[in-house]
BAFI-3210 file (N, C-alpha, C; in Angstrom, 3 decimals, decimal comma, padded with zeros to 6 digits):
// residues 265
n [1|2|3|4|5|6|7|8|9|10|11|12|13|14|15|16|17|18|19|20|21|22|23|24|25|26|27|28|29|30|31|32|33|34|35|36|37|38|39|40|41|42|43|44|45|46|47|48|49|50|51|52|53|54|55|56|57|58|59|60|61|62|63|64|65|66|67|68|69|70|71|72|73|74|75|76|77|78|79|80|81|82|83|84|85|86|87|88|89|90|91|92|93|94|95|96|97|98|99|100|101|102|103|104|105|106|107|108|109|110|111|112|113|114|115|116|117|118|119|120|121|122|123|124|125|126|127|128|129|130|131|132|133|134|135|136|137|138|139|140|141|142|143|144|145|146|147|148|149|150|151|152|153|154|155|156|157|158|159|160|161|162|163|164|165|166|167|168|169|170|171|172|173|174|175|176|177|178|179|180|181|182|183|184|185|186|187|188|189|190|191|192|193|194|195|196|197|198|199|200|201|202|203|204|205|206|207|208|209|210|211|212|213|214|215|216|217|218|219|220|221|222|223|224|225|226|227|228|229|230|231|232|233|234|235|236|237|238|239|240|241|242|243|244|245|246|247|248|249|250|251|252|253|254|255|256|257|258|259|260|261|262|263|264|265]
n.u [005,969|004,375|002,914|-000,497|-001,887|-003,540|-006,199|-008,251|-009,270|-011,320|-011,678|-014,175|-015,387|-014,029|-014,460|-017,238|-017,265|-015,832|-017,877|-019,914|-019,178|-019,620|-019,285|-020,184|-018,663|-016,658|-016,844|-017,104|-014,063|-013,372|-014,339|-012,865|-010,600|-011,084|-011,332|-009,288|-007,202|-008,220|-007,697|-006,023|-008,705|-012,270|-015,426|-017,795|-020,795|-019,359|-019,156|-018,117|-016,440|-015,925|-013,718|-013,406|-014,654|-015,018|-016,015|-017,788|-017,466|-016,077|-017,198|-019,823|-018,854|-017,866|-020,864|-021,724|-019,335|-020,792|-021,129|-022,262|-023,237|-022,571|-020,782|-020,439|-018,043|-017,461|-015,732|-016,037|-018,942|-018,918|-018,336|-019,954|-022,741|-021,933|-021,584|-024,310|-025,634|-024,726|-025,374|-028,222|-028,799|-027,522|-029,684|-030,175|-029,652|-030,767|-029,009|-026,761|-025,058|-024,521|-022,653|-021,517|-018,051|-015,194|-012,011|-009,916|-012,276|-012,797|-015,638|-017,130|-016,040|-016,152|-019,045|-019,312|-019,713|-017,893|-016,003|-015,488|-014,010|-012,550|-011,812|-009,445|-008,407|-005,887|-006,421|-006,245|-003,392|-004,219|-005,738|-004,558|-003,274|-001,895|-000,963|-002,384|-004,579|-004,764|-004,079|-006,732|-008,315|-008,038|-009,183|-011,490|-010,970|-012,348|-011,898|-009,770|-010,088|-009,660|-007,762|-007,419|-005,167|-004,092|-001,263|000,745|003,842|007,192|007,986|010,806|012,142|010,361|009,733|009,631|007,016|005,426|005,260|004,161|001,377|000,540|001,462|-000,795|-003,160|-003,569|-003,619|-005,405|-008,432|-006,922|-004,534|-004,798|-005,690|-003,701|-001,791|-002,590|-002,880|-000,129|001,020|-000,387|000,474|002,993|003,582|002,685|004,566|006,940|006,243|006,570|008,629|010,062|009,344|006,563|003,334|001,152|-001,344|-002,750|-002,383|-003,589|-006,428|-006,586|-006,692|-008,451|-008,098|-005,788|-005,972|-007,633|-010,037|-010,125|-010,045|-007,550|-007,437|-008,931|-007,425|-005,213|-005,833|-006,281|-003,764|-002,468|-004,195|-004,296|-004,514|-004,747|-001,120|000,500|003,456|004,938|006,789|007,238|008,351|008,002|004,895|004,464|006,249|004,763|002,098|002,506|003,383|000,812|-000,574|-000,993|-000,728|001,284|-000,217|000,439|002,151|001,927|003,993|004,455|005,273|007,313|006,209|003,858|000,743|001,550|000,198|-001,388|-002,178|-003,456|-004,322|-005,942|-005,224]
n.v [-001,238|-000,274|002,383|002,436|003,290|006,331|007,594|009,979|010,949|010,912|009,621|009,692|011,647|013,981|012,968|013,903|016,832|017,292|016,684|018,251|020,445|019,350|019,375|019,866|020,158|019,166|016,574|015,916|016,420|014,052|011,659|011,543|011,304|008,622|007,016|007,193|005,840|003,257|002,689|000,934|-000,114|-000,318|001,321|000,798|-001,106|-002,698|-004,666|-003,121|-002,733|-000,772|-000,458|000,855|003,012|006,229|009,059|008,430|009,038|008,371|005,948|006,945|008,208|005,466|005,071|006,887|006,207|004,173|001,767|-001,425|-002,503|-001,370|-001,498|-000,138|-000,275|000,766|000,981|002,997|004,313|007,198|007,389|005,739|006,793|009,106|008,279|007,280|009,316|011,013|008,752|009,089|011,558|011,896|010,263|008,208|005,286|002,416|-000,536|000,408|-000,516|000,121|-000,690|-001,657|-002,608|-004,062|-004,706|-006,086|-008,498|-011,348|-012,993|-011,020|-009,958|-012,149|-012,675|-010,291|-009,430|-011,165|-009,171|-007,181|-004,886|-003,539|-001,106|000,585|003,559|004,517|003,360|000,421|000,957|002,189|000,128|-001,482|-003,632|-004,052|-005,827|-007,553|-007,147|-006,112|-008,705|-010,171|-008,899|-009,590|-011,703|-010,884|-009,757|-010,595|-013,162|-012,284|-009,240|-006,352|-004,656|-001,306|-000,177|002,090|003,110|004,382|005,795|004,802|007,242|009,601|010,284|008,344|007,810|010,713|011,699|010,075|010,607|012,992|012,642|011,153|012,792|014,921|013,155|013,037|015,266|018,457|020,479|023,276|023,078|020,994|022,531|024,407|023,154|022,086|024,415|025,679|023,328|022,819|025,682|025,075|023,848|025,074|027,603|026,110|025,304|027,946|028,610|026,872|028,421|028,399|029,310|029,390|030,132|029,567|026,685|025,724|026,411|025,444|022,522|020,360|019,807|018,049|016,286|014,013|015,689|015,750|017,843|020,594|021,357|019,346|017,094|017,899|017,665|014,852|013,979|014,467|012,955|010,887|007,960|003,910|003,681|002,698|002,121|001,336|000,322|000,366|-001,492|-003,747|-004,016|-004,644|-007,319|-009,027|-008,861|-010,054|-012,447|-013,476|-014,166|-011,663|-009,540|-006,276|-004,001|-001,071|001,096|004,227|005,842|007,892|010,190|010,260|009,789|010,061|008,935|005,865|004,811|001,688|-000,511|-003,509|-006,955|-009,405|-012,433]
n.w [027,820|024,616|023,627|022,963|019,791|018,786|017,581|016,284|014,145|011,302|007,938|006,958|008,254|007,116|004,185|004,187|004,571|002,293|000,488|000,228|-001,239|-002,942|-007,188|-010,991|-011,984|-010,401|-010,284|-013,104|-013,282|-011,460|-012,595|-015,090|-014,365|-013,316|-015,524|-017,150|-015,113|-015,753|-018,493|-020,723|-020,649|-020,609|-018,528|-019,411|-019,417|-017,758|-014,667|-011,413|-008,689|-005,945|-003,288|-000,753|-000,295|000,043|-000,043|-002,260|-004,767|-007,087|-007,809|-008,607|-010,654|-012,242|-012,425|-014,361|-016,257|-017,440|-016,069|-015,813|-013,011|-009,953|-007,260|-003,974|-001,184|002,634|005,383|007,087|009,072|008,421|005,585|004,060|004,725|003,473|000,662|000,452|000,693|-001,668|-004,067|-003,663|-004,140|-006,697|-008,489|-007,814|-008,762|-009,130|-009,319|-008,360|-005,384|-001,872|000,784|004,056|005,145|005,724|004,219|005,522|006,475|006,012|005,586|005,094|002,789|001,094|000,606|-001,421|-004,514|-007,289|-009,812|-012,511|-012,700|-010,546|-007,656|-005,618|-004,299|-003,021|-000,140|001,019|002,453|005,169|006,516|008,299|008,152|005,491|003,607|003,996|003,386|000,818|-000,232|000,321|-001,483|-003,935|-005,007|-005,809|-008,418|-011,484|-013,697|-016,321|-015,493|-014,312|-012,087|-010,018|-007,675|-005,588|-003,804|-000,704|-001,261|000,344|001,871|001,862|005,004|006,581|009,773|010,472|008,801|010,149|012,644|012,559|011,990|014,017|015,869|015,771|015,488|018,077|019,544|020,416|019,563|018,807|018,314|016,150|014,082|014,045|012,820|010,637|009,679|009,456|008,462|005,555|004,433|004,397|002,418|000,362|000,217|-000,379|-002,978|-003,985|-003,402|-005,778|-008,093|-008,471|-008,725|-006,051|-005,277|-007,890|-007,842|-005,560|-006,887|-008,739|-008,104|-008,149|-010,887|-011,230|-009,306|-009,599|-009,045|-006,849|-003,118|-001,941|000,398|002,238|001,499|002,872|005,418|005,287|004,783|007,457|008,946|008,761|010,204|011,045|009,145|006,310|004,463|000,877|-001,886|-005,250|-006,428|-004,322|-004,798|-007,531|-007,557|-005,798|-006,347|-009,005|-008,199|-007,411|-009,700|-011,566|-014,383|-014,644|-015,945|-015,926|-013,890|-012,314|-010,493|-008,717|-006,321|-003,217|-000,353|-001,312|-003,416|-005,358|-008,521|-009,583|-012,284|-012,948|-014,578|-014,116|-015,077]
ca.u [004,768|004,754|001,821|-001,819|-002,106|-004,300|-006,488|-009,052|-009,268|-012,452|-011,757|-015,708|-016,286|-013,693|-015,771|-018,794|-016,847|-015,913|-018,875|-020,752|-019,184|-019,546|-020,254|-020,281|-016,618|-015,602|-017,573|-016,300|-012,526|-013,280|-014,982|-011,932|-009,246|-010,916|-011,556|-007,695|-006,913|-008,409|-007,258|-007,219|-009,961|-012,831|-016,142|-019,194|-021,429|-018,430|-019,277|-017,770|-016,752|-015,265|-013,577|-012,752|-015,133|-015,410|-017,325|-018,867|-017,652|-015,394|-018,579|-020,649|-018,033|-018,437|-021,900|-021,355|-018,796|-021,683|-021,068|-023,550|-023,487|-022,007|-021,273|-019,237|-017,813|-016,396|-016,121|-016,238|-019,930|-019,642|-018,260|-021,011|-023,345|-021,717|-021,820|-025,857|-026,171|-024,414|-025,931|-029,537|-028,631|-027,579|-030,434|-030,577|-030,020|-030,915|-027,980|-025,666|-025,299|-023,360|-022,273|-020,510|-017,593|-013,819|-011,207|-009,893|-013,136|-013,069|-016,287|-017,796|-015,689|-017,119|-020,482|-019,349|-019,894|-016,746|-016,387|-014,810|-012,917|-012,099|-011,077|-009,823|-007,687|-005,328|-007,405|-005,243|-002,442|-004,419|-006,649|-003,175|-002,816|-002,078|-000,703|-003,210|-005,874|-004,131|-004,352|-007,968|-009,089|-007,494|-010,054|-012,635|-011,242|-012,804|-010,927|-009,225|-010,499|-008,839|-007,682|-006,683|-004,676|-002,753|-000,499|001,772|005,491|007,744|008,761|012,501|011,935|008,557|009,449|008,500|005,583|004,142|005,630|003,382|000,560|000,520|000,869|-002,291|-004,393|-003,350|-003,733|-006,701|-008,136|-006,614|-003,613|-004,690|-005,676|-002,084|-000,898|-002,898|-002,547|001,140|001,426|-001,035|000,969|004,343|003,505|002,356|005,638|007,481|005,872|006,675|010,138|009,983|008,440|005,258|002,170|000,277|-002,616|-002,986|-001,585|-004,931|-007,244|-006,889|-005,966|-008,594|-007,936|-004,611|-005,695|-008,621|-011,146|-010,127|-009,476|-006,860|-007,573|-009,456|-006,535|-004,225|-006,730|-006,078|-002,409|-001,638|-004,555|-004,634|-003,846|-003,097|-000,810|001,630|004,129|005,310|007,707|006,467|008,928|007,676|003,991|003,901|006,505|003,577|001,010|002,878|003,653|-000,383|-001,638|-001,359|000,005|001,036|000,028|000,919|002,688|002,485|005,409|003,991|006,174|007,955|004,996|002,262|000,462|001,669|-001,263|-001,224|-003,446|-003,346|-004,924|-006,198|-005,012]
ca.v [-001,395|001,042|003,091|002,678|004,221|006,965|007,966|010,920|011,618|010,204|009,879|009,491|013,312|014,247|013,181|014,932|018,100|017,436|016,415|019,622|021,137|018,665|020,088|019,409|020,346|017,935|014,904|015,664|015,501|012,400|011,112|011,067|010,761|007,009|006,236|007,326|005,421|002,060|002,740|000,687|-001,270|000,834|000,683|000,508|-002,547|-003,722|-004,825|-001,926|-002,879|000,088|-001,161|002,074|004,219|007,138|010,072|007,835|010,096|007,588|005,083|008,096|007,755|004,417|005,200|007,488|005,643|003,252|000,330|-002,154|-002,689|-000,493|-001,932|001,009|-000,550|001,356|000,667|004,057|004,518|008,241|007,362|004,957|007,815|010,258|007,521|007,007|010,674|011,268|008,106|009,557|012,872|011,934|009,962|006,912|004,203|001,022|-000,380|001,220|-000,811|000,472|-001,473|-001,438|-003,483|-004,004|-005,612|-007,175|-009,195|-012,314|-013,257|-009,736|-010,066|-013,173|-011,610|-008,919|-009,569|-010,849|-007,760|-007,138|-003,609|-003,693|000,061|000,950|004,238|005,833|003,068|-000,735|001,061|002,954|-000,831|-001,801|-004,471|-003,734|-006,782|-008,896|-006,088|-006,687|-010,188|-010,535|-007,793|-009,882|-013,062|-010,450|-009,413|-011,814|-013,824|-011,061|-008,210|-005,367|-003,839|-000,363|000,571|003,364|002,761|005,314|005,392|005,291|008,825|009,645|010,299|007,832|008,460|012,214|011,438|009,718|011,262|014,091|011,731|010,399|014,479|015,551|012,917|013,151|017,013|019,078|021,272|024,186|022,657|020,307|023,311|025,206|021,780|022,122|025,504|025,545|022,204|023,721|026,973|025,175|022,818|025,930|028,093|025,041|025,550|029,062|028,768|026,435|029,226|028,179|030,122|028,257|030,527|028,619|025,188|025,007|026,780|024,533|021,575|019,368|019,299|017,535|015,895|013,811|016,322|016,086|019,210|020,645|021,460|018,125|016,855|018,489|017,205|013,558|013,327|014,916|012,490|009,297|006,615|003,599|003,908|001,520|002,597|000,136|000,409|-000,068|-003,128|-004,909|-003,939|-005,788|-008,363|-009,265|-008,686|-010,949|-014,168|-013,798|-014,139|-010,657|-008,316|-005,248|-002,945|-000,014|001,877|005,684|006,242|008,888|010,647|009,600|010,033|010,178|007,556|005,383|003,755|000,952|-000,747|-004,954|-007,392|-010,745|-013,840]
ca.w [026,989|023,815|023,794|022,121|018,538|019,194|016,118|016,294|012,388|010,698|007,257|006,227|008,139|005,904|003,139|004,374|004,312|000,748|-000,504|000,852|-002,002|-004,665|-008,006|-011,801|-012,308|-009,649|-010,740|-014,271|-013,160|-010,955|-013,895|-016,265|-013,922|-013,372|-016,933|-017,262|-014,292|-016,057|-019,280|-021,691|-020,488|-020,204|-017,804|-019,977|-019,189|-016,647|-013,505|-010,785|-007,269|-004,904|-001,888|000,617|-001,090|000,980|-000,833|-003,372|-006,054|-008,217|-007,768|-009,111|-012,016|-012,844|-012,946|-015,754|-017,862|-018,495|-015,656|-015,247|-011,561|-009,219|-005,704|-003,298|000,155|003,340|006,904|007,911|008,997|008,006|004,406|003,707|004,813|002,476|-000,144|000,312|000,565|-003,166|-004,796|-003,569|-005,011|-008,111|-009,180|-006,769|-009,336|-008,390|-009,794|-007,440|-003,916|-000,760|001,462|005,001|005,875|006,532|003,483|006,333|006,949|004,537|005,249|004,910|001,204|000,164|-000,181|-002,406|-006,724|-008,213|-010,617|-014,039|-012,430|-009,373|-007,693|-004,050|-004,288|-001,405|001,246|001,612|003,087|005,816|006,721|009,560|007,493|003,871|002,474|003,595|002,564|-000,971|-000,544|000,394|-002,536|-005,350|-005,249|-006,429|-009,454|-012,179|-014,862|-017,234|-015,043|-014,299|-010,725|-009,512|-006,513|-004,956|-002,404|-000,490|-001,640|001,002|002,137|002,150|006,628|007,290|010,668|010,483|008,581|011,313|014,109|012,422|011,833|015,871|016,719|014,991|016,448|019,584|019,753|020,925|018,268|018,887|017,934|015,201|013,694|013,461|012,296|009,214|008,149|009,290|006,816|004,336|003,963|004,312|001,359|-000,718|000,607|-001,047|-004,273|-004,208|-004,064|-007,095|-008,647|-008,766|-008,446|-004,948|-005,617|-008,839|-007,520|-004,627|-007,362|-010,019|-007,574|-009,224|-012,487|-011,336|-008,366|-008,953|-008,289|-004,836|-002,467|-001,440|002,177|002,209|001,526|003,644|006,330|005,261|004,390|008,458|010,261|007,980|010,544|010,486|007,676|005,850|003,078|000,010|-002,910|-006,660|-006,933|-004,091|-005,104|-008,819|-007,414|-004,328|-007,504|-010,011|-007,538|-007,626|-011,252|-012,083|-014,790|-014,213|-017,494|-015,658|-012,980|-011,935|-009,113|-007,707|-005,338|-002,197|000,680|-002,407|-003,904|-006,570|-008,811|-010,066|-013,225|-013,130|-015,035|-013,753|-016,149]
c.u [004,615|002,935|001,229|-001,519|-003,428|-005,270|-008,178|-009,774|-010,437|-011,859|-013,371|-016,067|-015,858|-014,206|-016,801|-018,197|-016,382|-016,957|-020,264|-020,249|-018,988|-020,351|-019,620|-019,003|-015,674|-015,697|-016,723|-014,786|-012,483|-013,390|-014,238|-011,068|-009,651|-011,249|-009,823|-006,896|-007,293|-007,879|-006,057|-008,217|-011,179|-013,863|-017,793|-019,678|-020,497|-018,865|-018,027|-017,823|-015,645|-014,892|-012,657|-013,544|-015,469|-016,095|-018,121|-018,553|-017,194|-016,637|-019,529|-020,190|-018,050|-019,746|-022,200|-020,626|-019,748|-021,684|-022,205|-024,003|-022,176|-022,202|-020,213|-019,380|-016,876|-016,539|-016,312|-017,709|-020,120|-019,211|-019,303|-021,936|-023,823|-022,394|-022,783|-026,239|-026,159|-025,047|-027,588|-029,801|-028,664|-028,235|-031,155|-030,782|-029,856|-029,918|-026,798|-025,901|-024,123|-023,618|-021,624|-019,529|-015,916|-013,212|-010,346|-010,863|-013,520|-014,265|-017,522|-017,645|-016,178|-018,427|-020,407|-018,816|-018,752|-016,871|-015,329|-013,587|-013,366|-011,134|-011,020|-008,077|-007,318|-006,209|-006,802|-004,601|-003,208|-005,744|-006,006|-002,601|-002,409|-001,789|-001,597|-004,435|-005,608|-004,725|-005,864|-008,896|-008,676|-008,243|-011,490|-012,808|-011,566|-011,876|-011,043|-009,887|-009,321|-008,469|-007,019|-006,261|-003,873|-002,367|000,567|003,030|006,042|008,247|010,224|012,319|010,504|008,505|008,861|007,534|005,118|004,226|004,357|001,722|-000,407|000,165|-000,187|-003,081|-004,413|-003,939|-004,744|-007,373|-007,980|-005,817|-003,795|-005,217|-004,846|-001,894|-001,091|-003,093|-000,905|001,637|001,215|-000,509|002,610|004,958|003,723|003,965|006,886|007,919|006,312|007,991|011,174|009,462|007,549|003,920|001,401|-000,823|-003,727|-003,290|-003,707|-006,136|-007,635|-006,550|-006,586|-008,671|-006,982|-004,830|-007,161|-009,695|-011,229|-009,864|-008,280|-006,789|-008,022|-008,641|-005,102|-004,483|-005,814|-004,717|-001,745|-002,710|-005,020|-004,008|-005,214|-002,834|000,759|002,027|004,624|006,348|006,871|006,710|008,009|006,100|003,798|004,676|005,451|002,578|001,349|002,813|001,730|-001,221|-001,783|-000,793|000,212|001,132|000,456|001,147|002,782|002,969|004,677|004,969|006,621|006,622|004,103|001,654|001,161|000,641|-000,866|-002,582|-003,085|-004,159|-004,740|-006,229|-006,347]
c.v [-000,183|001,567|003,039|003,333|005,092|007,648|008,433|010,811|010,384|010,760|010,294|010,928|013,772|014,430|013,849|015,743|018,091|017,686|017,852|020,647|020,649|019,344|019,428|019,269|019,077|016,692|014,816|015,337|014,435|011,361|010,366|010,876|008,908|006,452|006,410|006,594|003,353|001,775|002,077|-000,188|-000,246|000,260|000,681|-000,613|-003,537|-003,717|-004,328|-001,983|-001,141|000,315|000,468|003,169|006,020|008,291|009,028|008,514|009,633|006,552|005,811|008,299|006,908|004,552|005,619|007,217|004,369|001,658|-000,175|-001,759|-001,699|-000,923|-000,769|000,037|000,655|000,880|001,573|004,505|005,963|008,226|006,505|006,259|008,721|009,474|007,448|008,018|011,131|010,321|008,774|011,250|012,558|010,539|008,837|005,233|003,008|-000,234|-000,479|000,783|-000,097|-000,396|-001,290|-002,770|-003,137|-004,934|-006,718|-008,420|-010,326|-012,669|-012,223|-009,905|-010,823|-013,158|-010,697|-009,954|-009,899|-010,393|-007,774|-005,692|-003,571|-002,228|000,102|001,755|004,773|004,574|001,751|-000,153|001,777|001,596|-001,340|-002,765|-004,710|-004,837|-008,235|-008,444|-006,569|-008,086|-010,610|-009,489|-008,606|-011,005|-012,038|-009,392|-010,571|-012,141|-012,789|-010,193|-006,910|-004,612|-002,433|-000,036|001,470|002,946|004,325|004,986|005,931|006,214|008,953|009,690|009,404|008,136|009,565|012,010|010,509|009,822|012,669|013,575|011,684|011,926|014,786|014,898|012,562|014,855|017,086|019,908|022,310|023,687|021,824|021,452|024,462|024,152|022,033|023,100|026,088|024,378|022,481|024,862|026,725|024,400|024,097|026,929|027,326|024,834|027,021|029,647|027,575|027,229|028,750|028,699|029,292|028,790|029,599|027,269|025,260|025,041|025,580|022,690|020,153|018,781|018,587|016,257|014,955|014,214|016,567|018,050|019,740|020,863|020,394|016,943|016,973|017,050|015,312|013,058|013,510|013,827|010,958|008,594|005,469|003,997|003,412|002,119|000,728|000,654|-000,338|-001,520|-003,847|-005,091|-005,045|-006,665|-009,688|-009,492|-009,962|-012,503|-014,676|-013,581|-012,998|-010,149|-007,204|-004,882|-001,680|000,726|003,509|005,953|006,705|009,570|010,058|010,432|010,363|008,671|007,111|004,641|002,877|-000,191|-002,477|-005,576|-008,965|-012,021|-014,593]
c.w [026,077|023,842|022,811|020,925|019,208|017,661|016,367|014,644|011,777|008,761|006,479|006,522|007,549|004,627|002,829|004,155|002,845|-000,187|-000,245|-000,729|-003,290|-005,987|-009,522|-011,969|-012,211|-010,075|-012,108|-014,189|-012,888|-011,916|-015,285|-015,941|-013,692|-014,258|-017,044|-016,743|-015,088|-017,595|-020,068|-021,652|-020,268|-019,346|-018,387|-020,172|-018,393|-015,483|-012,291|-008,863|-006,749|-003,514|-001,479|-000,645|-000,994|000,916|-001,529|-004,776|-007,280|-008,433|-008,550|-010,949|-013,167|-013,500|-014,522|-016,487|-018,264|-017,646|-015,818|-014,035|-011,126|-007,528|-004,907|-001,305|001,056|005,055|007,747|007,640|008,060|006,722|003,667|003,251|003,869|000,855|-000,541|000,127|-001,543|-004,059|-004,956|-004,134|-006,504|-008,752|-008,856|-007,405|-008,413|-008,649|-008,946|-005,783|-003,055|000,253|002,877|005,334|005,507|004,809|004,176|006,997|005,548|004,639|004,906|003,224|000,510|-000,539|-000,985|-003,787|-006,959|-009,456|-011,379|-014,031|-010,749|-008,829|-006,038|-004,083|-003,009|-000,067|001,634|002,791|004,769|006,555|008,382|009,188|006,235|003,070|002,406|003,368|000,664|-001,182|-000,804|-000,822|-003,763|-005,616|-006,102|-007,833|-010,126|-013,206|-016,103|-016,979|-014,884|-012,787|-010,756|-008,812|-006,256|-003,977|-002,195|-000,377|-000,336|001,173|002,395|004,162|006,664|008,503|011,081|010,201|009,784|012,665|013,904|012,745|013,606|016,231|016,615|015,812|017,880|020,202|019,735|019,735|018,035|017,877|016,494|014,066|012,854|013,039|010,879|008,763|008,198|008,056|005,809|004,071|003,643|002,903|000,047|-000,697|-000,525|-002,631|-004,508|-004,762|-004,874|-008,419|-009,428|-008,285|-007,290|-005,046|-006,708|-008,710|-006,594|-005,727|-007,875|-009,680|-008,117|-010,125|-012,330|-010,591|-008,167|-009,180|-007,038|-004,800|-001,789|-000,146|002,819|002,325|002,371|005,473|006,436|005,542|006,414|009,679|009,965|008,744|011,094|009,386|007,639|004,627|002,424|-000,642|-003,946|-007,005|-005,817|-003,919|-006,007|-007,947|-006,573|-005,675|-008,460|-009,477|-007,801|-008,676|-011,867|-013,121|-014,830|-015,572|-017,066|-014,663|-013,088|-010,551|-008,467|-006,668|-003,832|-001,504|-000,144|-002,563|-005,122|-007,411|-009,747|-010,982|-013,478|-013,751|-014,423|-015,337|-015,699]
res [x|x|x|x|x|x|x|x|x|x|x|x|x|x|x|x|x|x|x|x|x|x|x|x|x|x|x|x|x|x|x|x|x|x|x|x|x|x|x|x|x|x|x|x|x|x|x|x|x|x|x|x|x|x|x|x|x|x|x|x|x|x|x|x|x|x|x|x|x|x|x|x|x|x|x|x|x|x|x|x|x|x|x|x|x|x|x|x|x|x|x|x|x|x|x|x|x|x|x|x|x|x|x|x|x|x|x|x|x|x|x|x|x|x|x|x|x|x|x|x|x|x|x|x|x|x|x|x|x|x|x|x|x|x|x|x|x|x|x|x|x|x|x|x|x|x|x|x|x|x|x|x|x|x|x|x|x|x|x|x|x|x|x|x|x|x|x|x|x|x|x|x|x|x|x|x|x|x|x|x|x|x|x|x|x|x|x|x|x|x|x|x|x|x|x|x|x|x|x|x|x|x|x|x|x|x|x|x|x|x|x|x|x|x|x|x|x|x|x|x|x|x|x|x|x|x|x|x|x|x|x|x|x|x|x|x|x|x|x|x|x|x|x|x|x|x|x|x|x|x|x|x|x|x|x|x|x|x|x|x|x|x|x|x|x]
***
């Protein structure tokens, strides 16, 4: 009998620890990395769903390129949380619903707006089911809408990656502790002898990255389970059999995300 998945790692407290230090900067990167991210369709007066929303901060986004409606879903109680926390900060439009529930739950989905942009970054692959997370997210883009996803590119070793994955949340937190500033220093180490400044690389990590964090990050990439890898081809091919076009692919690196920009015929 193979043994239980074991999974400690809350992405949503994650969030909270991000969002503790949310500030104008960040919102502004988030802000244009998902107008960039939808591009060329833009989101002023579009109707704005966000399935795995987990800060609220791309939802916060929408807000500001001008959506109409703004609906943000997550199933992780404490990303909701975060979600209600940041909407009620920044201004509490009415406008702007959150939601709790699962992409695996079709009749949870059925209740949610079919929406004109459709966004759920870095969160399918990490559902246990990703292709029928895909599947059940694509009835709610609307006729000539627009979708965004990231998925994680298969890693040259996936094994390691989630032999690392399984370690972490299994471990005590002494240990999950060295994990992540042994990873976090071995990543930057990496960069170093690429000669690349890592001082720089964490500083300036969201102008590249999002707005995300880099330690925030670190966090995620070593305790994100479950978690399912893809390939770009058999992304659009899976995308195309179902009404889609793909306008645009970014690779992304082997164990990164790749994102991907579709349009509903």
């Amino acid at each position: 009998m193979s043994r239980p998945e074991s999974v400690t790692f809350s992405f949503g407290e994650n969030w909270k620890k991000y969002a503790r230090y949310l500030n104008d900067a960040k919102i502004e990167q988030a802000t244009e990395s998902l107008r960039a991210s939808f591009e060329p369709f833009g989101l002023a007066d579009e109707t704005f769903l966000d399935i795995g929303c987990g800060s609220g901060l791309f939802s916060l986004g929408a807000q500001r390129l001008g959506a109409r409606s703004v609906t943000s879903v997550d199933i992780d109680p404490a990303s909701v949380e975060c979600t209600s926390h940041v909407r009620s900060v920044y201004g509490d439009p009415s406008n702007w619903d959150v939601r709790s529930g699962s992409a695996l739950d079709r009749e949870f989905l059925a209740q949610l707006p079919v929406s004109s942009r459709v966004y759920s970054w870095g969160v399918l692959h990490h559902t246990g089911s990703m292709w029928e997370a895909i599947e059940n997210v694509l009835p709610l883009v609307g006729a000539g809408g627009a979708l965004v996803i990231a998925l994680y590119v298969a890693p040259l070793r996936p094994e390691v990656h989630m032999w690392l994955k399984r370690r972490y949340n299994r471990a005590g937190r002494i240990v999950k502790w060295l994990m992540k500033t042994m990873y976090a220093c071995g990543l930057l180490a990496l960069l170093a002898l690429h000669r690349r400044d890592p001082i720089r690389y964490v500083r300036e990590y969201g102008r590249t990255s999002r707005g995300m964090s880099y330690w925030r990050d670190v966090e995620d990439w070593l305790g994100g389970l479950p978690c399912e890898f893809s390939t770009p081809e058999e992304v659009t091919a899976f995308l195309t059999e179902r009404g889609f076009e793909t306008v645009r692919v970014s690779r992304g690196s082997p164990g990164g995300c790749a994102e991907y920009l579709l349009r509903r015929a």
